[in-house]
Structures are given as C-alpha cells and as structure tokens.
C-alpha positions as CSV (number, residue, x, y, z in Angstrom):
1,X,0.0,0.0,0.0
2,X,3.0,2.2,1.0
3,X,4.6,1.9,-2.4
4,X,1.4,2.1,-4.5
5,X,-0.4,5.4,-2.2
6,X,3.1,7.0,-1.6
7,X,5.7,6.2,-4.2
8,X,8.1,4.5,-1.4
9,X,8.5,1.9,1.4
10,X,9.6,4.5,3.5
11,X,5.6,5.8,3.8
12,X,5.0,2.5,5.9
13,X,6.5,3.8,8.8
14,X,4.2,7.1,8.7
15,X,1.3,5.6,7.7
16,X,1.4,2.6,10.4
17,X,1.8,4.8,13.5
18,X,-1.1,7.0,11.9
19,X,-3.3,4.5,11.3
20,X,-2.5,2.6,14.6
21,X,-1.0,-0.4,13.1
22,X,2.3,-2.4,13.0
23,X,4.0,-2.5,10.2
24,X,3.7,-6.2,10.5
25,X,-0.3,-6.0,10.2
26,X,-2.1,-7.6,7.7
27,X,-4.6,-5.1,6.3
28,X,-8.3,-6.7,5.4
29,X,-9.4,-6.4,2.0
30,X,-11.1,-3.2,1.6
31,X,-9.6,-1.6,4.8
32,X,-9.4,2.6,4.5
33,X,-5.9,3.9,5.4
34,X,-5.6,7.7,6.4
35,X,-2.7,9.4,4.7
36,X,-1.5,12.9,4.3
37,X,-0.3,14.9,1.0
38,X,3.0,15.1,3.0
39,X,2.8,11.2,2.9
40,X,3.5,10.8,-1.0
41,X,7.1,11.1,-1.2
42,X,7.7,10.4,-5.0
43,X,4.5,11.2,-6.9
44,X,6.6,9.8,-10.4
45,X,6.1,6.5,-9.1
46,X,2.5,6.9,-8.0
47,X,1.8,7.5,-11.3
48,X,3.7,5.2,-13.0
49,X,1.8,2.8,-11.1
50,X,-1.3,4.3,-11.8
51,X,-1.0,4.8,-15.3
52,X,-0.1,1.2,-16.2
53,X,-2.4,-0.7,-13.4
54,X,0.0,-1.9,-10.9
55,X,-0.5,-3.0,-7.9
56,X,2.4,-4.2,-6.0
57,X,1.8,-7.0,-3.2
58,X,4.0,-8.0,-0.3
59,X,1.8,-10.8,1.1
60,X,0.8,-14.3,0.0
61,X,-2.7,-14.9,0.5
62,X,-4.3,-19.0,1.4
63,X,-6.4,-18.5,-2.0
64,X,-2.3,-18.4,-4.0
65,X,-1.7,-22.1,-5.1
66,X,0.7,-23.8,-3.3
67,X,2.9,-24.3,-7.1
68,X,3.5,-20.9,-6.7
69,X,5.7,-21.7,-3.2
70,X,9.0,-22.8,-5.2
71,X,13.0,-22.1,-4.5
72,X,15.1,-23.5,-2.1
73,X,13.7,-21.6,0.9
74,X,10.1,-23.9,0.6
75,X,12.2,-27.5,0.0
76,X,12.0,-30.3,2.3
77,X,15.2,-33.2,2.1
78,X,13.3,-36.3,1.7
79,X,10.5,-34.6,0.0
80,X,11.3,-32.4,-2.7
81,X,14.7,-31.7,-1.9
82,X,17.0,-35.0,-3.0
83,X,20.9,-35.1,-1.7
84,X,22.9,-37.6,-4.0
C-alpha cells in the first residue's frame, strides 16, 4: 500500500503509526488507510503505477496455489529436496 499510495517503502512507517498499526499487520481487503499529502514522497512512481495498473503486493494470500511456493527456501530433504 506504502509503495502504490506513496511512491516508497519508507511511507509505511508514517502511515502505520497513523493508522494505529504495526507494520507487521495484515490489512483486510477493503480496509481505509488515512494518509497525508506530505505522505507521498515520490509522486513519479505513483503514477507510473497508476498509469499502467499496478499494484504491487508483499503478502501471500491461502487463496495463491501452493505451485507458486517454489525455491530453495520452501524445499524439504526427503520430499522435494534430493541429496545424491
């Protein structure tokens, strides 16, 4: 939200302790953030995203197949890990 609203990470911090959150939260689906003008610290990349319909996500969601959940960091030895 930080990053799409404000141009840059660096927003989360202001908007968390604004909004009365962590920045470890998990926001609901339709949940209304308050920010400030003073919040959007590079307006280029607001509306870069804007303009070509991006909206950037941090969070995996229980409705994301587990296929998607691939590397190193998600393998079990024994399972889908093999050691030869």
């Amino acid at each position: 939200m930080a990053i799409q609203e404000c141009g840059a990470f660096e927003a989360a911090f202001s908007l968390a302790v604004r909004n009365g959150l962590s920045l470890t939260d998990d926001l609901a689906a339709g949940q209304v953030l308050e920010y400030i003008p003073d919040d959007i610290i590079k307006k280029p990349v607001v509306a870069t995203l804007a303009a070509r319909g991006v909206k950037p996500a941090t969070a995996l969601t229980m409705s994301q197949p587990a296929a998607t959940l691939r590397g190193i960091g998600f393998m079990a030895v024994g399972i889908d890990f093999t050691v030869s």
